[in-house]
C-alpha positions as a Markdown table, in Angstrom:
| # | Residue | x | y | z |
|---|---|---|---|---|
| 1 | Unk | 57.0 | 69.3 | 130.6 |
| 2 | Unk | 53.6 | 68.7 | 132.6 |
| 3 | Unk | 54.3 | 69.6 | 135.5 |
| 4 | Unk | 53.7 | 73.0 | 137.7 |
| 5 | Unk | 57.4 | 72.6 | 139.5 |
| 6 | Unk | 59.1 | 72.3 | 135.8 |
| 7 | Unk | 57.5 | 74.8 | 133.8 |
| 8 | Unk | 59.3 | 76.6 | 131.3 |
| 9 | Unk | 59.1 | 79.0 | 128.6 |
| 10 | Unk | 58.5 | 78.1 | 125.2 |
| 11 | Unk | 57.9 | 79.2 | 121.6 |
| 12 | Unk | 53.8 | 77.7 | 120.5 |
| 13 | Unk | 55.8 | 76.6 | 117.2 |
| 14 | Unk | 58.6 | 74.2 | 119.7 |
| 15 | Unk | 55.5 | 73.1 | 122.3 |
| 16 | Unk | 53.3 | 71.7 | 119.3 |
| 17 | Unk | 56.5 | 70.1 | 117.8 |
| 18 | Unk | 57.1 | 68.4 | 120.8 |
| 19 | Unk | 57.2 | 64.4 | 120.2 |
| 20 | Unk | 54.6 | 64.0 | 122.8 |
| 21 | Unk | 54.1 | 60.3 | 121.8 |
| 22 | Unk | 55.5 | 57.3 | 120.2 |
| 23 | Unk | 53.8 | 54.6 | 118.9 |
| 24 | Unk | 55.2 | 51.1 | 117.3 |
| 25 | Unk | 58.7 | 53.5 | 116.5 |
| 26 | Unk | 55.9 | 56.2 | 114.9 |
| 27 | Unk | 57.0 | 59.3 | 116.7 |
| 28 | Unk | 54.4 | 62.0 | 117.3 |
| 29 | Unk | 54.4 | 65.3 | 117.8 |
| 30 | Unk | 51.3 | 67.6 | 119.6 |
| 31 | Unk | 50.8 | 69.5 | 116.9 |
| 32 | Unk | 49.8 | 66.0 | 115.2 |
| 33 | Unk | 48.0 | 64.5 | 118.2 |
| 34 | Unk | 45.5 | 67.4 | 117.7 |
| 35 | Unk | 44.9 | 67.1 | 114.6 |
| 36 | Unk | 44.2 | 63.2 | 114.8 |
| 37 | Unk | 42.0 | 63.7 | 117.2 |
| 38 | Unk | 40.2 | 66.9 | 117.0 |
| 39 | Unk | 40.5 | 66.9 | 112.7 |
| 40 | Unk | 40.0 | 63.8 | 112.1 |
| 41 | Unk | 38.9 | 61.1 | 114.5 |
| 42 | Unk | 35.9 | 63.1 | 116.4 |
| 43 | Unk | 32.2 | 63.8 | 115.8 |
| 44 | Unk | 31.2 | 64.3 | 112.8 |
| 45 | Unk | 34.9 | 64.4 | 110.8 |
| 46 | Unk | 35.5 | 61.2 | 111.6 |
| 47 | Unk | 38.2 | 59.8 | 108.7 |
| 48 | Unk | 40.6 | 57.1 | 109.3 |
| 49 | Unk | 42.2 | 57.4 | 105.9 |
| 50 | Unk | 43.0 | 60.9 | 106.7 |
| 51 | Unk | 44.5 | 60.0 | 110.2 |
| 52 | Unk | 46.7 | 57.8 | 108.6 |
| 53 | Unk | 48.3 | 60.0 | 106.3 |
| 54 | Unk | 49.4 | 62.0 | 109.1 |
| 55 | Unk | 50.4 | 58.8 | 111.0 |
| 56 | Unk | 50.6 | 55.5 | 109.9 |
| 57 | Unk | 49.3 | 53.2 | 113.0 |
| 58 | Unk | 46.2 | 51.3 | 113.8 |
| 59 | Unk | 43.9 | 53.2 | 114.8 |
| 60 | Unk | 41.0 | 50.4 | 116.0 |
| 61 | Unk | 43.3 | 49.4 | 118.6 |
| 62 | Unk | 42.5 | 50.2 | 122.0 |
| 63 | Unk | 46.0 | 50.8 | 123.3 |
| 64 | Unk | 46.7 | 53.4 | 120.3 |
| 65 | Unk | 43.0 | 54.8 | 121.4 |
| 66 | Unk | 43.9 | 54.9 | 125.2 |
| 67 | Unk | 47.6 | 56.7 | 124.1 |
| 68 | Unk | 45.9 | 59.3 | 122.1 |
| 69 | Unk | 43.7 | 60.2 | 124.9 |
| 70 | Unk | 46.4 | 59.7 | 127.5 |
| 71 | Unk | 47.9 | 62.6 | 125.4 |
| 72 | Unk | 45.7 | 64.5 | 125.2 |
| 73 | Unk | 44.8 | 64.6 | 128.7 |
| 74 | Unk | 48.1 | 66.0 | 129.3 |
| 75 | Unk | 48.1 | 68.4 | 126.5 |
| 76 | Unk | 45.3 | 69.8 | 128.0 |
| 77 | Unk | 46.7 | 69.9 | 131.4 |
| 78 | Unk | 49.9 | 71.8 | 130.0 |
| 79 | Unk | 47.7 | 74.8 | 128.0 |
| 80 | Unk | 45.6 | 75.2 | 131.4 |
| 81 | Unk | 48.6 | 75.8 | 133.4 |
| 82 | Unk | 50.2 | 78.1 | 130.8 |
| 83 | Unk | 46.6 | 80.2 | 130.1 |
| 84 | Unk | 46.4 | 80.2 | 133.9 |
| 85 | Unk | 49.6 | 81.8 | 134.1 |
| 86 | Unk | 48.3 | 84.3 | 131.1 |
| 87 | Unk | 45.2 | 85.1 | 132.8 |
| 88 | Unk | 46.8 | 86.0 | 135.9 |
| 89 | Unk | 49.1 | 88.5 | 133.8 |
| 90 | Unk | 45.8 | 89.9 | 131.7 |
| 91 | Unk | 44.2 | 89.8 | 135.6 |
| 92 | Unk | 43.3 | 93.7 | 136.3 |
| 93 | Unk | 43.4 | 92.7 | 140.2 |
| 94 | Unk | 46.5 | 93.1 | 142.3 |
| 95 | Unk | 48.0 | 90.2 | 144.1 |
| 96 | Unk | 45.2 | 88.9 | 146.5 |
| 97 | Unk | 47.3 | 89.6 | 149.5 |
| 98 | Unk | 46.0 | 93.2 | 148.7 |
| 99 | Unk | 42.3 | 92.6 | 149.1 |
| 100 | Unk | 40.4 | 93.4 | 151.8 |
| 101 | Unk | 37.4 | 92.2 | 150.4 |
| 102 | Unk | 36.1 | 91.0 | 146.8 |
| 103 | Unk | 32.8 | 90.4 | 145.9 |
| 104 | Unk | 31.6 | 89.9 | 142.2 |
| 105 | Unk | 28.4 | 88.9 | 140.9 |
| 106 | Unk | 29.3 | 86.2 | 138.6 |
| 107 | Unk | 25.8 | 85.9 | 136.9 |
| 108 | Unk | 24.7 | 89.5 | 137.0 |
| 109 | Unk | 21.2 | 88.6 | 137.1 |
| 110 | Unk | 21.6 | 86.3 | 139.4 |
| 111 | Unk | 23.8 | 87.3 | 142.0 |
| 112 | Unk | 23.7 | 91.0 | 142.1 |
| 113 | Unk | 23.2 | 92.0 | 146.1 |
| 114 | Unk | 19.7 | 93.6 | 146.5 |
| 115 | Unk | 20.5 | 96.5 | 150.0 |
| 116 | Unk | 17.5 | 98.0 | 151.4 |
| 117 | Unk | 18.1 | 100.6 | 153.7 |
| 118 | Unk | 17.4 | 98.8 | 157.2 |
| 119 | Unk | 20.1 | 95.5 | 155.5 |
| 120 | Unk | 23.6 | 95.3 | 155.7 |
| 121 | Unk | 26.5 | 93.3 | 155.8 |
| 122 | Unk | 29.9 | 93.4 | 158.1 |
| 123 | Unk | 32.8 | 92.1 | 158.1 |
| 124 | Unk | 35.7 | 92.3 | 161.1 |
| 125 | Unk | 39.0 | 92.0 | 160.6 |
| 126 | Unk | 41.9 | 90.7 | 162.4 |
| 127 | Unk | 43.9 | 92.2 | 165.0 |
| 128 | Unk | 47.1 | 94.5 | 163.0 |
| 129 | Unk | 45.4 | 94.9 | 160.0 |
| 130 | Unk | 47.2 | 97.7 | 159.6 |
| 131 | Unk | 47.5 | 99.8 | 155.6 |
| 132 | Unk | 48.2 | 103.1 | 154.9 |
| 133 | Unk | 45.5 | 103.4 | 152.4 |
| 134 | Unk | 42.2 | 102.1 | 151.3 |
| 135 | Unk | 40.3 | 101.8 | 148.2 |
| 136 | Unk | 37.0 | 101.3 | 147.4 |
| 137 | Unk | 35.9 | 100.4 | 143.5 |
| 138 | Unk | 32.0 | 99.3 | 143.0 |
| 139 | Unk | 29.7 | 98.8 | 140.2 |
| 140 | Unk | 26.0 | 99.6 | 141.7 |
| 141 | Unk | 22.6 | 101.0 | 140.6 |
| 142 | Unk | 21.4 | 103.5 | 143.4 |
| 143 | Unk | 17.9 | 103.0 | 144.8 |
| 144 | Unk | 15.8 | 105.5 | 145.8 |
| 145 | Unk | 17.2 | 106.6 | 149.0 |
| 146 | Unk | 14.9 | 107.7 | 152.1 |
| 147 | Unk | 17.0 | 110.0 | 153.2 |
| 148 | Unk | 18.8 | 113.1 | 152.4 |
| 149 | Unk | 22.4 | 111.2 | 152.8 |
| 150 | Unk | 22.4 | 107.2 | 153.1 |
| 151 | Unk | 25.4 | 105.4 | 154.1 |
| 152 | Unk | 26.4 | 103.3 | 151.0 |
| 153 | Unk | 30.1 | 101.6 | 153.4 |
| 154 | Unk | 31.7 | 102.8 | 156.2 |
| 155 | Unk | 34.6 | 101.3 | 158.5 |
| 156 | Unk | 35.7 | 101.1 | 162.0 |
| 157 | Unk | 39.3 | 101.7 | 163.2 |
| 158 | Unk | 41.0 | 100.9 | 166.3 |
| 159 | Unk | 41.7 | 104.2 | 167.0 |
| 160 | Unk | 38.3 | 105.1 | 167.2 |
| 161 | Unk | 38.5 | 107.0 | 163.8 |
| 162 | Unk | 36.4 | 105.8 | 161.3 |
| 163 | Unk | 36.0 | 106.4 | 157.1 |
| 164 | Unk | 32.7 | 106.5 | 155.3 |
| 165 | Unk | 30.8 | 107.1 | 152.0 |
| 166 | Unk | 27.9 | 108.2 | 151.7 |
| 167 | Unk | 25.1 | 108.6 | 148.7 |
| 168 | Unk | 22.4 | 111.1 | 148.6 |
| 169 | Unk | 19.1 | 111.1 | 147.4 |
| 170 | Unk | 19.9 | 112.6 | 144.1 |
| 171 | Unk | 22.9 | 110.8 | 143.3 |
| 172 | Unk | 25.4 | 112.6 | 144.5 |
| 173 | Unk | 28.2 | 111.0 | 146.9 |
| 174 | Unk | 30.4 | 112.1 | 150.2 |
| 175 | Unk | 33.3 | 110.5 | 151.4 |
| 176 | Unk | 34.8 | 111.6 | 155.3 |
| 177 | Unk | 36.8 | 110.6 | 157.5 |
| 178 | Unk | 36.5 | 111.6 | 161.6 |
| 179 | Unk | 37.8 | 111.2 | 164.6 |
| 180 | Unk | 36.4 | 112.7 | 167.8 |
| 181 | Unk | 35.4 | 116.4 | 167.2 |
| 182 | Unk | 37.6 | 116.1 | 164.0 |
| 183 | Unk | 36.3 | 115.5 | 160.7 |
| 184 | Unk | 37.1 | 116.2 | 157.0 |
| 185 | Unk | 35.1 | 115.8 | 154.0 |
| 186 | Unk | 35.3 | 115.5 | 150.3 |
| 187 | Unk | 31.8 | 115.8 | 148.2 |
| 188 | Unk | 30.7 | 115.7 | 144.9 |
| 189 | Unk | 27.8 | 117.6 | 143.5 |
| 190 | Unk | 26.3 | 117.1 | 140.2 |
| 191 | Unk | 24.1 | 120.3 | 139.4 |
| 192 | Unk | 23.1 | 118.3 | 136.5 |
| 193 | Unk | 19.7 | 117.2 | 136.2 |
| 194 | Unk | 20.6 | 113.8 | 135.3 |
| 195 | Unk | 21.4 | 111.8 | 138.5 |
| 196 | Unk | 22.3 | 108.0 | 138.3 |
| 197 | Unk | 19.1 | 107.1 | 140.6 |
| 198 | Unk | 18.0 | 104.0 | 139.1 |
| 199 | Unk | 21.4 | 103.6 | 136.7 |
| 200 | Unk | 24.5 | 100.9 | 137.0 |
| 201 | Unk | 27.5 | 103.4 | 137.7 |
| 202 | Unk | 30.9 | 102.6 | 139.0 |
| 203 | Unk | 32.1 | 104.3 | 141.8 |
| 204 | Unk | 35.6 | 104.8 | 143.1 |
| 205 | Unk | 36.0 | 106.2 | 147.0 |
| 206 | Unk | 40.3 | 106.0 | 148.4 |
| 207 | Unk | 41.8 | 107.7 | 152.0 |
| 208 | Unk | 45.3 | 107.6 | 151.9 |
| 209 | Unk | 47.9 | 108.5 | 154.3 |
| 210 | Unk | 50.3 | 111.1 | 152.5 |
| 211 | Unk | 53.0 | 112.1 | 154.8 |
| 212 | Unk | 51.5 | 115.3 | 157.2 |
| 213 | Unk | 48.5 | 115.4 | 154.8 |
| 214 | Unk | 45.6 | 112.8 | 154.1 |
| 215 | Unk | 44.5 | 112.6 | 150.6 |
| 216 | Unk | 40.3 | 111.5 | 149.5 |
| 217 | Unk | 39.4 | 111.1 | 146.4 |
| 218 | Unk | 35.9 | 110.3 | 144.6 |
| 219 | Unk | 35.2 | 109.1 | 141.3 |
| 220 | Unk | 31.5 | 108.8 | 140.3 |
| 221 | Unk | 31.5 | 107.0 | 136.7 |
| 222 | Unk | 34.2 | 109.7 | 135.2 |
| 223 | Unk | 33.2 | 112.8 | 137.5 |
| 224 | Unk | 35.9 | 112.9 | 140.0 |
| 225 | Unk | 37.5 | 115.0 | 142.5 |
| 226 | Unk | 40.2 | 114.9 | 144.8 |
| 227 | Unk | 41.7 | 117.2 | 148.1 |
| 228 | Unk | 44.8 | 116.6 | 150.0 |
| 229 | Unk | 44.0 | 118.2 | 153.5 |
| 230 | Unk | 46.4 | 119.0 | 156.3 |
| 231 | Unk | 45.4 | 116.6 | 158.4 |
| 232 | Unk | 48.1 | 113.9 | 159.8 |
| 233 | Unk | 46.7 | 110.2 | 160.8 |
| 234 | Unk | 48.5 | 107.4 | 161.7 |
| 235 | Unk | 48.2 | 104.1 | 159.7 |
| 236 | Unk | 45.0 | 102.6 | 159.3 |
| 237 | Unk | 44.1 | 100.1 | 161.8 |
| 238 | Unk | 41.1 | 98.0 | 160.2 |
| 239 | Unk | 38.6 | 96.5 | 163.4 |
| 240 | Unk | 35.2 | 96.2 | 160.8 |
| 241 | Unk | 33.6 | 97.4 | 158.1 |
| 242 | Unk | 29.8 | 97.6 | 157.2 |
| 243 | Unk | 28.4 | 97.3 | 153.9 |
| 244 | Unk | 25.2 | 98.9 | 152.9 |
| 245 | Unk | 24.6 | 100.8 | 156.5 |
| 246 | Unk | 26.6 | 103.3 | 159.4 |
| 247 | Unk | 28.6 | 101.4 | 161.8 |
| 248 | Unk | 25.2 | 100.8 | 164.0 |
| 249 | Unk | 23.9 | 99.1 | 160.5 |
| 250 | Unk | 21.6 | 102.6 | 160.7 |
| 251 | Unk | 20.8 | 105.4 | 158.0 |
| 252 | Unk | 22.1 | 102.5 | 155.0 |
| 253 | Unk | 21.6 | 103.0 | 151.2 |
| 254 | Unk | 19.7 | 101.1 | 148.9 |
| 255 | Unk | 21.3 | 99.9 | 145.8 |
| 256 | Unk | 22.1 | 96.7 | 143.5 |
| 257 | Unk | 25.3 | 95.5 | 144.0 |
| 258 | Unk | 27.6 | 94.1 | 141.0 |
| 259 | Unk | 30.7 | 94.2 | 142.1 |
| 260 | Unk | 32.9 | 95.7 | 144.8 |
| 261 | Unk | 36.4 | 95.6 | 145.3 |
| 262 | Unk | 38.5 | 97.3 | 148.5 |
| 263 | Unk | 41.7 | 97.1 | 148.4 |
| 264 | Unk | 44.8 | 98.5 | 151.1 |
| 265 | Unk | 46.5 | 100.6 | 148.5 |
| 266 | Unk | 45.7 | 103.4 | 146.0 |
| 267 | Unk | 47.6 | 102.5 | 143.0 |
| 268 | Unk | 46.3 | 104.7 | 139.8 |
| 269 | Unk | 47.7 | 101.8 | 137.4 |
| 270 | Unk | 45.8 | 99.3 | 139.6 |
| 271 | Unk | 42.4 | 101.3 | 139.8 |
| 272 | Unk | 42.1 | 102.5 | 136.1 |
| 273 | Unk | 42.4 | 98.7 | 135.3 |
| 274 | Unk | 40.0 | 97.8 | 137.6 |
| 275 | Unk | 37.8 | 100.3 | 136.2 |
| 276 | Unk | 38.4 | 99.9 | 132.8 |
| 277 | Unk | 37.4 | 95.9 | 133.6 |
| 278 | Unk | 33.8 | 97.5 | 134.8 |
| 279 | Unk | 33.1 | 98.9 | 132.2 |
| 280 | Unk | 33.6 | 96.3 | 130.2 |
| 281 | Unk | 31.9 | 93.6 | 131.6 |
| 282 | Unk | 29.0 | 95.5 | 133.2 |
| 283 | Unk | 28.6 | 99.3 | 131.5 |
| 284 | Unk | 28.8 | 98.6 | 127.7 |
């Protein structure tokens, strides 16, 4: 019943009628153990003559008082498991496997990562890391940049190909991949006069490998755009990937980071739930 290796599904209505407890031949249920203890026998609700209408023991004795929370210790233990198990289902993240890298900023105030443009972060990955796509999904306030286009991520390959984005200093955003003399390019221009300088946007940046073609995409919070090029590359072959800076930790963006998931897939279903959890913990 408790236990991780035994679960199994149940209506709430058969879990609280569970006899959970028995007591000098008084059987009791969960249903009942909660509302002994949480109704009637804590803080300020405290009634004995109440408890005992619901079941008849002695309630001064220690035993009955170690049974009840013996009970409700595994009670407790039971609900975790099972809202653990709904959590993971509600989760808007894919399996963890899947991650290349998760940060979130817990307390936003807090914990939010403050890049300048000479400070970065890398991170190198193991030999055959090896995915056919990667997505990027942030939740950031641009700084003032320094330059005309700062680096905001940018990653290594073994191949010697690399992928980057890249923020300008009016707001709008660049993603390319190049290798060699070879390079393509996806931007996104806002001629509007409004620019997210100095505003907590979400941004969404993917490569994927799409047969003979390579598909980019960009979303800047809801402006997106997206180009499949004729352009063949072989799987993605992580080495490292720098965060906030070029691969020589040069020419980096400033900006407040909230959050920032990459992932080695570019699942729609995945990403607009990802993005949909943004907005609701950190854009409302």
């Amino acid at each position: 019943m408790f236990s991780r290796d035994a679960a199994f599904s149940s209506t709430l209505d058969n879990f609280l009628s569970f006899t959970i407890l028995e007591i000098n031949g008084v059987r009791i249920s969960i249903r009942e153990v909660i509302k002994l203890v949480a109704n009637n026998l804590g803080g300020v609700h405290f009634d004995t003559h109440a408890a005992t209408q619901i079941a008849p023991i002695e309630f001064k004795k220690d035993e009955t008082v170690r049974a009840l929370r013996l009970a409700m210790f595994h009670i407790a233990k039971a609900t975790s498991a099972g809202v653990e198990e709904l959590a993971s289902l509600c989760s808007p993240f894919p399996d963890y496997n899947e991650f290349l890298g998760h940060y979130s900023a817990g307390d936003q105030k807090a914990h939010v990562l403050h890049f300048e443009s000479h400070q970065w972060m890398e991170v190198q990955y193991p030999e055959n890391t090896r995915t056919s796509a990667i997505s990027i999904l942030a939740v950031l306030e641009p700084l003032p940049q320094e330059r005309k286009l700062s680096t905001l991520i940018s990653f290594a390959l073994r191949d010697l190909s690399g992928f980057e984005v890249a923020l300008s200093s009016e707001g709008d955003v660049k993603a390319f991949y190049s290798r060699g003399k070879k390079r393509i390019d996806l931007r996104l221009d806002d001629q509007r006069k409004i620019r997210p300088i100095g505003k907590r946007v979400y941004l969404k940046f993917s490569i994927e490998k799409n047969g003979l073609n390579t598909l980019l995409e960009i979303d800047l919070h809801g402006r997106k755009k997206k180009e499949s090029f004729e352009y063949p590359i072989g799987d993605l072959d992580l080495q490292r990937c720098v965060i906030g800076g070029r691969q020589n930790g040069k020419l980096g963006a400033g900006f407040l980071l909230s959050e920032l998931c990459i992932l080695s897939k570019n699942d729609s279903i995945t990403n607009d739930n990802i993005i949909r959890y943004f907005q609701y913990r950190y854009l409302r």
